[in-house]
C-alpha positions in Angstrom: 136.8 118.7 136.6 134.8 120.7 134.2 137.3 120.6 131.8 137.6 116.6 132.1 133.5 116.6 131.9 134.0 119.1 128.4 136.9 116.3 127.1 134.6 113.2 127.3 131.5 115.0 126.2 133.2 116.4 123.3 134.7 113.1 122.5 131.4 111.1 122.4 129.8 113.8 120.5 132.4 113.0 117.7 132.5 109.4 118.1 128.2 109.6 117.6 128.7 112.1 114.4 131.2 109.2 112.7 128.6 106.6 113.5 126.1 107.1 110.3 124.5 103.6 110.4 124.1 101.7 113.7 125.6 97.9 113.4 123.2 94.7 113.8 120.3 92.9 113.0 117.8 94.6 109.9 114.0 95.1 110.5 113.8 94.3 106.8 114.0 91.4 104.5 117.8 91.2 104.0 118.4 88.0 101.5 116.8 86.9 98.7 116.7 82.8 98.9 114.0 82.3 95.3 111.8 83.5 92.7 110.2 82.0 89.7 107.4 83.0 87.3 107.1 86.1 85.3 107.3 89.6 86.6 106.3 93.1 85.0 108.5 94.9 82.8 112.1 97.1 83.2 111.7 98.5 86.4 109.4 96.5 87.7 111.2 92.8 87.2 114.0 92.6 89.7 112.7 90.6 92.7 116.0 92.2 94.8 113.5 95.2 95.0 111.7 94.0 97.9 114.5 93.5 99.7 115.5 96.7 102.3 113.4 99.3 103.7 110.1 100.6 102.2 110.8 102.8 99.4 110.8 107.2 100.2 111.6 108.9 97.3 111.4 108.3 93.6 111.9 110.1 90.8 109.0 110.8 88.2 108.7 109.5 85.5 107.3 112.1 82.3 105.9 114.3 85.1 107.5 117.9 85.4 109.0 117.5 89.1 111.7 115.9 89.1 110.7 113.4 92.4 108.5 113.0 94.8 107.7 111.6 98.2 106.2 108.2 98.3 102.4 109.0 100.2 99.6 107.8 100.6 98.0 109.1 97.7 100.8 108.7 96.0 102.9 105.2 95.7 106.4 104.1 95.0 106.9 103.3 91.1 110.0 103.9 88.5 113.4 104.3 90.3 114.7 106.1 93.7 116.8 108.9 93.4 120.2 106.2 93.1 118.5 105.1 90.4 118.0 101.3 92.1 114.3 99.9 90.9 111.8 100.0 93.8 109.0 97.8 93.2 108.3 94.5 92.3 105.8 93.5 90.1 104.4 89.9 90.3 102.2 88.4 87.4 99.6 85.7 88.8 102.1 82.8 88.5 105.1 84.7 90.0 106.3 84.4 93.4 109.5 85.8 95.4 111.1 84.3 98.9 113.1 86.4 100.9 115.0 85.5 104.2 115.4 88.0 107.5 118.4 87.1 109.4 116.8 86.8 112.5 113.9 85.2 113.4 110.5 87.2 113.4 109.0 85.9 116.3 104.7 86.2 117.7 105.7 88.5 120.3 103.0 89.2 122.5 104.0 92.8 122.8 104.0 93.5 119.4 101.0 96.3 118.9 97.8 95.1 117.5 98.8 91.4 117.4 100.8 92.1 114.6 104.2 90.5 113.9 105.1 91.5 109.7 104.4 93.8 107.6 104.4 93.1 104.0 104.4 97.0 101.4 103.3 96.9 97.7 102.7 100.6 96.0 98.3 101.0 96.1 97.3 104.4 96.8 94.0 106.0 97.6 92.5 108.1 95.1 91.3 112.0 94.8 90.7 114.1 92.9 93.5 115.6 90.4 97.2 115.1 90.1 99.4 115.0 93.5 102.4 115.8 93.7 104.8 117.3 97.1 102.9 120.2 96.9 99.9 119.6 97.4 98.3 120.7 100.6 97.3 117.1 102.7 95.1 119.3 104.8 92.8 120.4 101.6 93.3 117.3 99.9 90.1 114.9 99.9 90.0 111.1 99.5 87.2 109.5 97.8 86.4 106.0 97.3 89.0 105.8 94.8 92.4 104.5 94.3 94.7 101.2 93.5 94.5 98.2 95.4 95.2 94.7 94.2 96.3 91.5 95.9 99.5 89.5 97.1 99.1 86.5 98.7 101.5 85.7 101.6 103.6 82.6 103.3 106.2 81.9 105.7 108.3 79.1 106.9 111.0 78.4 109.5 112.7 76.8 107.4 112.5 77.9 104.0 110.7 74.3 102.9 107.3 73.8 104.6 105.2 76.5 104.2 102.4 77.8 106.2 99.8 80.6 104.6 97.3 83.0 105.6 94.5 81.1 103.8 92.0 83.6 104.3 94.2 86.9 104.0 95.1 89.6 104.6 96.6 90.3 101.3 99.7 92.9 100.4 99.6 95.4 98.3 96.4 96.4 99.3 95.7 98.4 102.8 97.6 100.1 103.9 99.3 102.5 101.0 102.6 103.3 102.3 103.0 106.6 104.1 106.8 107.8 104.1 107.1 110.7 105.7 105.3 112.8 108.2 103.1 116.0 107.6 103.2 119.5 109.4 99.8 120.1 109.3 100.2 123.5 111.2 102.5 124.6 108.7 101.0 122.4 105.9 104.3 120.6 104.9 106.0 118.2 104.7 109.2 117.3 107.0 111.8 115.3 107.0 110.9 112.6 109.6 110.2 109.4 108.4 107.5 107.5 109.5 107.6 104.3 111.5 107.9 101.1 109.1 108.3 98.7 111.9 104.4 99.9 113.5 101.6 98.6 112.0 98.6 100.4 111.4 95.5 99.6 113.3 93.9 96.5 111.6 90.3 97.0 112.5 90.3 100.5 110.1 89.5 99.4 106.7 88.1 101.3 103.7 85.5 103.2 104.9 87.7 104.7 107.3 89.2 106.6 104.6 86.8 108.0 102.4 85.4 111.4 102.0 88.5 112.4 104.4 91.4 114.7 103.8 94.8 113.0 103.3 95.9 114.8 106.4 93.1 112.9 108.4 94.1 109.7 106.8 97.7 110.5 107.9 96.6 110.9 111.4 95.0 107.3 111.4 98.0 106.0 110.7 99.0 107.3 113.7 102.9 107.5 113.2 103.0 104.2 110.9 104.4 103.6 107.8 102.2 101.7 106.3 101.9 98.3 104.5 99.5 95.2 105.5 99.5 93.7 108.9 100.4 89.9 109.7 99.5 88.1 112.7 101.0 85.1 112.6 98.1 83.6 114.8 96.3 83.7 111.9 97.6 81.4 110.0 96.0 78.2 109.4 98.3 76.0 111.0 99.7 78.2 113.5 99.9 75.4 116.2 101.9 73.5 113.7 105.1 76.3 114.4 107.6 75.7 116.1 108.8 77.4 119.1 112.0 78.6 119.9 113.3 77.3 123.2 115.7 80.6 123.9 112.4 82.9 123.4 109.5 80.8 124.1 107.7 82.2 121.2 106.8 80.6 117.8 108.7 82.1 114.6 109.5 82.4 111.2 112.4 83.4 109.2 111.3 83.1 105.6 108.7 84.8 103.2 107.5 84.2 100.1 104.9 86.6 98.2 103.0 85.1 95.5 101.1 86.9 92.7 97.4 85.9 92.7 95.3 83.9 90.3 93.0 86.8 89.6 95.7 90.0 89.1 98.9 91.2 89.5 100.7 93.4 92.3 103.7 94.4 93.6 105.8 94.1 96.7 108.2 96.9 97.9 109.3 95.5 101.2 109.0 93.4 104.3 109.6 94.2 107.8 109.3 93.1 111.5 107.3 94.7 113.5 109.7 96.4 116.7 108.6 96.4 119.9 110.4 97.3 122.9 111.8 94.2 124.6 111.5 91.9 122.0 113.9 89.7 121.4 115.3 91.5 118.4 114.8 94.8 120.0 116.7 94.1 123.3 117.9 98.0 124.3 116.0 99.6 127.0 119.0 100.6 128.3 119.9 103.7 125.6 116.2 104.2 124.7 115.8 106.9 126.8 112.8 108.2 125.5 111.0 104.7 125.2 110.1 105.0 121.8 111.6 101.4 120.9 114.3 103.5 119.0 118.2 105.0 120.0 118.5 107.7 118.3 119.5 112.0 118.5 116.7 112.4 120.2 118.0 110.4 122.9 121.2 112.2 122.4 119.4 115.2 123.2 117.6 114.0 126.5 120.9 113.0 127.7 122.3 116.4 126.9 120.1 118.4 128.4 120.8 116.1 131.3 124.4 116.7 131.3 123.7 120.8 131.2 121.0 120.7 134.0 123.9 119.2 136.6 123.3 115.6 136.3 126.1 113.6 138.1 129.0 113.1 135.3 129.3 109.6 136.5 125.0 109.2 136.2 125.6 110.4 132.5 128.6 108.9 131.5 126.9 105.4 132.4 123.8 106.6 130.2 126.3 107.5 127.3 127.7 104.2 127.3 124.2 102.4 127.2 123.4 104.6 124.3 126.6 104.0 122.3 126.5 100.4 123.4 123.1 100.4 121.5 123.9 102.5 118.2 126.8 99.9 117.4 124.4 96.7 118.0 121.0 97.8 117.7 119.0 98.4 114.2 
């Protein structure tokens, strides 16, 4: 029997290591339906830029290191490492609209209210050059850095529109945080952050001033970044409809606009994940109940297996969780 229970754990351990990308739905703007207007210059004038995930690593540009990790005290510009442009830069009469394939509904789970996250490239300031090794735990924010304004929209349908008349606006708070930092060992790993949590929305400037980049880190507690959408704030809300398999109003489309009184840019736009949502339907491998399947779970499961666990309690569990890498983002 052992030797069967061996066989089948072996065999899913190789079947997990040829699975490199899980199959499904994106938490990220996946199509890009429009654009018109005038954008920055080579990099900064390809509107498929926003489309994906935020933006981790880029390469300098005219600074000795040869790349860095986009934080926040330091934001995405020039290329990534594939050499694919990263951010998009919108003059005021400029304006991009990207499609999800799924719709991103108001999910009353979602934390803080928040259904969409829009990322630009501002940055809080300090004092001196940054680069990946500077010490976050030493390093102090003042009442510095780059923020400007996007304006933001969103449809159903990708016709009638429906805006946040009185903000937020993108590109402003929150500076995207990629990774996160050891602050024991004063370093940085290789865990990303979370781009589908939002930061807390009632933290605004103040907040981070006269604070270490390590403390601001902490307040983002575990988020990537990027400005925070409600959609019950926009100023026809009621006028959405709502989707009769859900229940919940929606939207599909976005469209990011450049406004009147400066430019910005836009890196990337994602839904926000919560567990149970209808986009995020996999309780059943998310062992841990962090909202994601992932080696982590893998490991709980192990150390299952090795304690004794029933083979027939764990192979059930192994099948959840593989059912869930090939259909879950």
């Amino acid at each position: 029997m052992a030797a069967s229970v061996n066989t089948k754990l072996v065999c899913f351990l190789i079947i997990l290591a040829a699975t490199s990308v899980a199959l499904g739905i994106s938490d990220f703007a996946s199509d890009l339906v429009s654009y018109g207007g005038s954008f920055g210059p080579s990099p900064y004038n390809d509107p498929c830029a926003v489309l994906g995930k935020p933006s981790t690593v880029c390469k300098n540009l005219g600074r000795p290191e040869p790349n860095f990790r986009v934080k926040l005290v330091e934001s995405a510009y020039y290329v990534d490492l594939n050499n694919k442009k990263v951010v998009t830069t919108l003059n005021p009469d400029a304006n991009i609209v990207v499609k999800f394939d799924h719709k991103v509904v108001d999910y009353p789970g979602n934390l803080y209210g928040i259904d969409l996250i829009v990322f630009g490239n501002s940055w809080f300031g300090g004092p001196g050059n940054v680069n990946d090794s500077t010490n976050m735990n030493t390093y102090m924010l003042t009442n510095g850095g780059q923020f400007e304004r996007i304006e933001v929209s969103v449809s159903q349908d990708g016709n009638n529109w429906h805006y946040f008349s009185n903000g937020p606006y993108a590109d402003d708070l929150f500076p995207t945080q990629a990774y996160k930092w050891d602050r024991q060992n004063a370093r940085w790993t290789d865990r990303e952050m979370d781009f589908t949590k939002p930061v807390n929305p009632n933290l605004d400037y103040s907040n981070f001033v006269n604070i270490s980049a390590a403390d601001a880190i902490d307040l983002y507690d575990g988020s990537g970044g990027g400005t925070g959408y409600d959609l019950q704030n926009l100023t026809d809300y009621n006028d959405l409809a709502i989707d009769p398999n859900t229940g919940y109003r929606w939207i599909q489309y976005v469209k990011v606009i450049g406004a009147a009184e400066s430019q910005g840019e836009v890196d990337a736009i994602s839904d926000v994940a919560a567990c149970g949502d209808p986009t995020h339907p996999c309780p059943a491998g998310d062992i841990n109940k962090d909202c994601r399947v992932d080696f982590f779970d893998f490991a709980i499961l192990a150390q299952d297996w090795l304690a004794g666990t029933g083979w027939d309690d764990v192979e059930t569990l192994a099948g959840n969780w593989l059912v869930c890498t090939y259909n879950c983002d």
